[in-house]
C-alpha positions in Angstrom: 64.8 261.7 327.1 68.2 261.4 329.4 67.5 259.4 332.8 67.6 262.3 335.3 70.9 262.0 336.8 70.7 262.5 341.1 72.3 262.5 344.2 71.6 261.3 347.6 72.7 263.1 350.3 72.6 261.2 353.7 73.5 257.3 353.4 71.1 256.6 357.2 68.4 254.3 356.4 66.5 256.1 354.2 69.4 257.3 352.0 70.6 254.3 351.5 67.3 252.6 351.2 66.5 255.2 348.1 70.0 255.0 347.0 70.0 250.8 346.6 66.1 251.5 344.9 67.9 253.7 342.0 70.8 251.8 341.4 69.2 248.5 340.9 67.1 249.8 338.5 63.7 250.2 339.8 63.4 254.2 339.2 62.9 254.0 335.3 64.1 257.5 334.7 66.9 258.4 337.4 70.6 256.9 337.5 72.0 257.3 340.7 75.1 259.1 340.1 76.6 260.3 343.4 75.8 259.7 346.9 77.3 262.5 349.6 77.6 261.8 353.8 80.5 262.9 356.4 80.2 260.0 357.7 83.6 258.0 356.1 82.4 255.1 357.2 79.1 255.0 355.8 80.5 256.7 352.7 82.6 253.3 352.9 79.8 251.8 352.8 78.0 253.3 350.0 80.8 253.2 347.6 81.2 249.4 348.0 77.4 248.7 347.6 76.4 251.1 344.8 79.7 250.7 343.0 80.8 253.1 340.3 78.9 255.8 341.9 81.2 259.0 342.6 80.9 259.4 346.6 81.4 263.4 348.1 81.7 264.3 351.7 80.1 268.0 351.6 77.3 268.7 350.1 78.4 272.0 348.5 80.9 270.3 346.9 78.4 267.6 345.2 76.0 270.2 344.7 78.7 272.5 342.5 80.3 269.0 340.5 77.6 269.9 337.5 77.7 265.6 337.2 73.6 265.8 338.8 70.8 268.0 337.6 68.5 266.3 340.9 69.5 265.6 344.9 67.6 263.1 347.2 67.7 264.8 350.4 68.0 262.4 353.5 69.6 263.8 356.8 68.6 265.3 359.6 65.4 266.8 360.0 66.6 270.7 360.3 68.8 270.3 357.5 66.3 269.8 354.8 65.1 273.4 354.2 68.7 274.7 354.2 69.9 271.7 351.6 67.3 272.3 349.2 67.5 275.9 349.3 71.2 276.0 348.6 70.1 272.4 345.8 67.7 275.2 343.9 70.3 278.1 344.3 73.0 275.5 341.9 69.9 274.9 339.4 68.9 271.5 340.7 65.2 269.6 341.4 65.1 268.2 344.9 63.1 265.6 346.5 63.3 266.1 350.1 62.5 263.0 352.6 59.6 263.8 355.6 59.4 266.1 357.4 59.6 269.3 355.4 61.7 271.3 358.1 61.2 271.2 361.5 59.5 274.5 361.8 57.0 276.4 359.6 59.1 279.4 359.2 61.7 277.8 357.9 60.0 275.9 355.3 58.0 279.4 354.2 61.6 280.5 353.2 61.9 277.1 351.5 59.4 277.1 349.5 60.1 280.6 348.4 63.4 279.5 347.0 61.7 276.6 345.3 59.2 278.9 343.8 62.1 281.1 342.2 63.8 278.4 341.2 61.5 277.0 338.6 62.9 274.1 339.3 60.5 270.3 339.8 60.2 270.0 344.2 58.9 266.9 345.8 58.6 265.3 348.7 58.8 261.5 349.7 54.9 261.6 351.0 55.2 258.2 350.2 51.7 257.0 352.1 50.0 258.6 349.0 50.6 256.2 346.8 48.3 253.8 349.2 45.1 253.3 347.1 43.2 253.0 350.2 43.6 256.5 351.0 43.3 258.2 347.7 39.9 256.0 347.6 38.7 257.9 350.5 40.1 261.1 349.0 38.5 260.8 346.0 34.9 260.0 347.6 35.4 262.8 350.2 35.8 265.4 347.4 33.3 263.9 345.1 31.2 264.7 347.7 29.0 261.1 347.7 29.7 261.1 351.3 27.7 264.5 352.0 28.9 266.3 355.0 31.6 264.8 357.0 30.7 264.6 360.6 33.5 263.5 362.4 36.7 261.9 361.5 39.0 260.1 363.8 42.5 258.1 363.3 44.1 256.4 366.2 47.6 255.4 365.0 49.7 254.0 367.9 51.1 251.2 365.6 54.6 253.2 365.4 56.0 251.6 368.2 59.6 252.4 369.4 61.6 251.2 372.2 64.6 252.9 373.9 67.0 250.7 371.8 65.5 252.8 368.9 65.9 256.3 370.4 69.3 255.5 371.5 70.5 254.5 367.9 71.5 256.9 367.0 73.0 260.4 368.7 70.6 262.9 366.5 67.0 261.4 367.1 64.9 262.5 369.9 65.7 265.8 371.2 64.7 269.2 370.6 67.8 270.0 369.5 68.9 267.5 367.0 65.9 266.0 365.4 63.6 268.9 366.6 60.4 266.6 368.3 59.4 263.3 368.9 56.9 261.2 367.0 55.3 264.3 365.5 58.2 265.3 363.6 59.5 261.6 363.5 56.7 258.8 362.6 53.4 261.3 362.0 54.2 263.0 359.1 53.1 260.4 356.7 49.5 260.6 358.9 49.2 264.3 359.6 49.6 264.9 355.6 47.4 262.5 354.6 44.9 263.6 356.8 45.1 267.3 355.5 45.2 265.9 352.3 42.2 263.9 352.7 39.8 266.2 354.1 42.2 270.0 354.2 43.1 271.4 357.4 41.5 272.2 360.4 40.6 275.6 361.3 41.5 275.3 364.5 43.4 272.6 366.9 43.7 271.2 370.9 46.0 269.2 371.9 47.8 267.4 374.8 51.0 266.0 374.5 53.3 263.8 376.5 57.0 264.1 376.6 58.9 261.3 377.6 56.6 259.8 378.8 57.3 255.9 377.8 60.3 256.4 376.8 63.8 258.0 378.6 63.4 260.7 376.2 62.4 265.5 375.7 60.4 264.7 373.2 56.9 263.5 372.0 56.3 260.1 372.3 52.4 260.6 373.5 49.8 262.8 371.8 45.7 263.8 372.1 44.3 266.1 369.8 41.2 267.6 368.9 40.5 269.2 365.7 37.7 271.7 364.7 36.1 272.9 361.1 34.6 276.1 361.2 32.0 274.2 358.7 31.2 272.1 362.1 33.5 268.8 361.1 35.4 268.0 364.1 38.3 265.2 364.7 40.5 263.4 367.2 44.1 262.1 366.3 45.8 259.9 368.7 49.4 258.6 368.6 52.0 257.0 370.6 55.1 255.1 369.9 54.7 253.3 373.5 51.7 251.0 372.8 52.1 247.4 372.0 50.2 246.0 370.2 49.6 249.0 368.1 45.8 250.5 366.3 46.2 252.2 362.7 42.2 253.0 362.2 41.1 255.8 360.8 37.2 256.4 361.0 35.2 258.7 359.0 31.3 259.5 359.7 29.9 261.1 357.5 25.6 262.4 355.8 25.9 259.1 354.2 27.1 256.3 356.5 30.9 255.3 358.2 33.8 254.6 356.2 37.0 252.9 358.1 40.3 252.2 356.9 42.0 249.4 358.9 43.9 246.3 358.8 44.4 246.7 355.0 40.8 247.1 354.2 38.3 250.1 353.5 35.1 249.7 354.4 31.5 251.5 354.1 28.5 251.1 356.1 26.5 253.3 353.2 23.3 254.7 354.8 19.9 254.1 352.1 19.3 257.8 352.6 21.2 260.5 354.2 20.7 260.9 357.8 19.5 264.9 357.6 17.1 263.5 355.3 16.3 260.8 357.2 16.1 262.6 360.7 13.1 265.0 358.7 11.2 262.5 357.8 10.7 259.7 360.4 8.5 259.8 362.8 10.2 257.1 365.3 11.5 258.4 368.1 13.8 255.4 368.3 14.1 255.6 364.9 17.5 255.2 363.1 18.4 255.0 359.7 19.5 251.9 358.1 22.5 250.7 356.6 24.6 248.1 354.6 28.1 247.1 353.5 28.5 249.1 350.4 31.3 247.2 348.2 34.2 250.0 347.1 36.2 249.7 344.4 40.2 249.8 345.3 42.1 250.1 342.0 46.3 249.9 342.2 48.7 248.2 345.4 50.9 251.0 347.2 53.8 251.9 345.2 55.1 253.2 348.6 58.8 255.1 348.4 59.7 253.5 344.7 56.1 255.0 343.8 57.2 258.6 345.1 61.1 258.0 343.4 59.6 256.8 339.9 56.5 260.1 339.7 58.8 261.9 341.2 61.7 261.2 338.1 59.0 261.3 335.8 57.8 264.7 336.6 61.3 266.0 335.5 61.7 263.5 332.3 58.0 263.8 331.3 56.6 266.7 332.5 54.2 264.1 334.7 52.1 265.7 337.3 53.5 264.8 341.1 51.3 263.2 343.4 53.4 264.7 346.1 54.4 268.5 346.0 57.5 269.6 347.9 55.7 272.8 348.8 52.7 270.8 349.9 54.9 269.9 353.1 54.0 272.8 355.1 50.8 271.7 355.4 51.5 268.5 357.4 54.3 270.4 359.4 51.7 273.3 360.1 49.6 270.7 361.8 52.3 269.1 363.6 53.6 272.8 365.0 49.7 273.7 365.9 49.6 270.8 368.0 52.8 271.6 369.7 51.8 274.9 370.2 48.4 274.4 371.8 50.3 271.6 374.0 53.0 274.3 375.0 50.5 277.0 375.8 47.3 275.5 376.5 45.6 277.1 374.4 43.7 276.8 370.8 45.5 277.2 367.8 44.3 279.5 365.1 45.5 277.4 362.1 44.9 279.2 359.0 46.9 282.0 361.0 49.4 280.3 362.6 52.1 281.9 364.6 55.4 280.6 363.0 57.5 283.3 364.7 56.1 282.8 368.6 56.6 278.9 367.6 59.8 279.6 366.7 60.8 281.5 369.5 59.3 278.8 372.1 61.0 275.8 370.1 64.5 277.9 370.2 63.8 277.9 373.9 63.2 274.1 373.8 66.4 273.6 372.2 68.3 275.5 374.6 67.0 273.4 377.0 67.6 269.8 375.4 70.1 267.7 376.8 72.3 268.1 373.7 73.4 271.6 374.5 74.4 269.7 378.4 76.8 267.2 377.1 79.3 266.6 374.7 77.4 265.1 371.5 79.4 262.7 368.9 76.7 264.2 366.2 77.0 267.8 364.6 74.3 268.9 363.5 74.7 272.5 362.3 71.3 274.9 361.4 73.0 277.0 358.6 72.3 274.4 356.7 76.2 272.6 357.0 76.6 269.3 357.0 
C-alpha cells in the first residue's frame, strides 16, 4: 500500500523532532510531505533541514492542499482540539501530540468529530511503548496480582528551571499553555497510570503554584486517589526537585511490584496475604516473600514507536496502542486534580464537572499575566493559528 503521506503542523521541539524522524526514514509507512508554522523563521528552518518538503504558514491552507491524507499536530496545548477537528472536517487522520486539550469539554467535542469522521485518531502517548509498563499492565489485568492495595508513583524527575519557563512566551500560564506540569510533563504519567489500573473514582489533591519557580502555574502537586473497590493511591510531582524520583510502587494480594531506575521488580508473596492473614496463628506473624524474576520482552520504541503503529494503523489496518480518544482519560485526571486543588473539595470522577471546570479555568485565564502585558505569542482559542 502507498506510504501515508502527512503533515506536521508546529516546527517547536516536538514538531521538528517528529518531522526529522519521518524524513530520514524511520516511519516505514509515512513520507513527510509538508510541514506548516507562522513562525517564518522556523519555517526557514524546516525547509532547509527537511528539504523538498512543501512548507505552509496556515494551517487551513495545508489542510485544504489535498497533497496529505494525515497531520501531526504539535503546537500549543489549546490548539489541539480545534486542529484536529477542523483535520477530520477536510477527511484527514490526525495524530495529536500530549495533552489532548487543555480542558475536558473541549476534547468531548473532539472526540465527537473524530468519531464522525471515521477517520484513524492517535495520540503520541509515547510512554506506552515502555515494556516496563505494559508488563505491569498485563499482570494487573491478568489478575496474578489479586487485589491491588495501594499504588503510589512519585515522579519529580521532570525538573525545570526558570531558563525553561522563560523559553519561550506560550509555556506556563493559564492563558497560553493552560497549567503547569499537569498539563505540561504529567501527561505521559497520569495516562499510564489510568491505563494501568483505570481511573479513580474519586480524587484529593493539593497543588502548588509557582511555588519554585517565578511562574501561575503548577509546578508542585499531592494527590490522593480513591477506588470505590477500596484501592487507594498517591501521586506526587514536581519540576523543582533535584535530584529527581521516578518510582512507581504497586502493593498488591500477592506481594509489591516497583518500577524504578529502569528495572521492574516483584517481591511475590508464597501465598496471598488474605489467605495468609486466615490462617496463621502468629500474632507477629507475616507472610513471606521472594524476588520473583519477570519476564520483560521488547526496549521502548518511545515517539518513533507511536509514529510507526500509528502509520501502520492507516496502511495496515494495525490496532493502535494509543487511541486519540483515549486522551480524555489522562486529561480528566489532570482537570480532577485541579479542581479539587481549586475548591477544596473531592472530585467525583466518573462525573466530572467539565462545565464548572471550565468556567473556573476561564477565570484563571483572565487572571494570567498574559492578558496584563503585551505578549510576542498569539495564541488564538478558535482554533487559528
Amino acid at each position: 500500500m502507498a506510504k501515508v503521506k502527512v503533515g506536521v503542523i508546529g516546527y517547536g521541539n516536538m514538531g521538528s523532532a517528529h518531522s526529522k524522524n519521518i524524513y530520514a526514514g524511520k516511519v516505514k509507512d509515512m513520507e513527510l510531505v509538508s510541514i506548516c508554522d507562522i513562525d517564518p523563521e522556523k519555517l526557514a528552518k524546516a525547509a532547509s533541514q527537511c528539504q523538498g518538503v512543501k512548507t505552509f504558514d496556515n494551517a487551513s491552507d495545508m489542510f485544504k492542499s489535498g497533497i496529505i491524507n494525515t497531520v501531526i499536530i504539535a503546537v500549543p496545548h489549546y490548539l489541539h482540539p480545534p486542529m484536529a477537528v477542523e483535520a477530520f472536517s477536510y477527511g484527514l487522520n490526525v495524530l495529536s501530540e500530549k495533552p489532548a486539550g487543555v480542558y475536558t469539554k473541549q476534547v468531548l467535542e473532539m472526540n465527537e468529530a473524530a468519531k464522525k469522521s471515521g477517520k484513524v485518531f492517535g495520540i503520541m502517548f509515547n510512554q506506552r511503548t515502555n515494556p516496563l509498563y505494559q508488563k505491569v499492565k498485563q499482570m494487573v489485568e491478568s489478575g496474578e496480582l489479586g487485589h491491588i492495595k495501594r499504588i503510589s508513583w512519585i515522579i519529580t524527575d521532570w525538573y525545570r528551571p526558570q531558563a525553561y519557563h522563560d523559553s519561550c512566551t506560550w509555556r506556563s500560564t493559564w492563558a497560553t499553555e493552560g497549567g503547569g506540569t499537569l498539563i505540561n510533563q504529567n501527561p505521559h504519567q497520569l495516562d499510564l497510570w489510568q491505563w494501568m489500573f483505570g481511573l479513580p473514582d474519586k480524587v484529593w489533591a493539593d497543588c502548588s503554584f509557582g511555588k519554585y519557580r517565578n511562574i501561575e502555574v503548577d509546578d508542585d502537586v499531592t494527590a490522593y486517589f480513591k477506588y470505590d473497590n477500596g484501592t487507594t493511591g498517591t501521586y506526587i510531582t514536581s519540576t523543582g526537585e533535584a535530584p529527581g524520583t521516578n518510582r512507581l510502587e504497586v502493593a498488591s494480594d500477592m506481594g509489591r511490584i516497583v518500577v524504578e531506575d529502569g528495572k521492574l521488580s516483584f517481591l511475590k508473596l508464597e501465598m496471598p496475604e488474605p489467605e495468609f492473614n486466615l490462617t496463621t496463628t502468629s500474632p507477629f506473624g507475616c507472610p513471606k516473600s521472594a524476588p520473583c524474576e519477570v519476564e520483560i520482552i521488547g526496549e521502548q520504541t518511545a515517539h518513533v514507536g507511536i509514529l510507526n503503529n500509528f502509520a501502520s494503523a492507516i496502511a495496515n489496518g494495525t490496532p493502535l496502542l494509543a487511541k486519540g480518544e483515549e486522551g480524555i482519560k489522562a486529561l480528566t485526571l489532570g482537570n480532577s486534580i485541579y479542581y479539587s486543588s481549586w475548591t477544596g473539595s473531592w472530585v467525583d470522577v466518573k462525573n466530572f464537572p467539565h462545565d464548572d471546570f471550565y468556567s473556573k479555568l476561564q477565570e484563571k485565564i483572565a487572571s494570567s499575566e498574559v492578558n496584563k502585558k503585551e505578549s510576542s505569542v498569539t495564541v488564538n482559542l478558535d482554533g487559528t493559528y
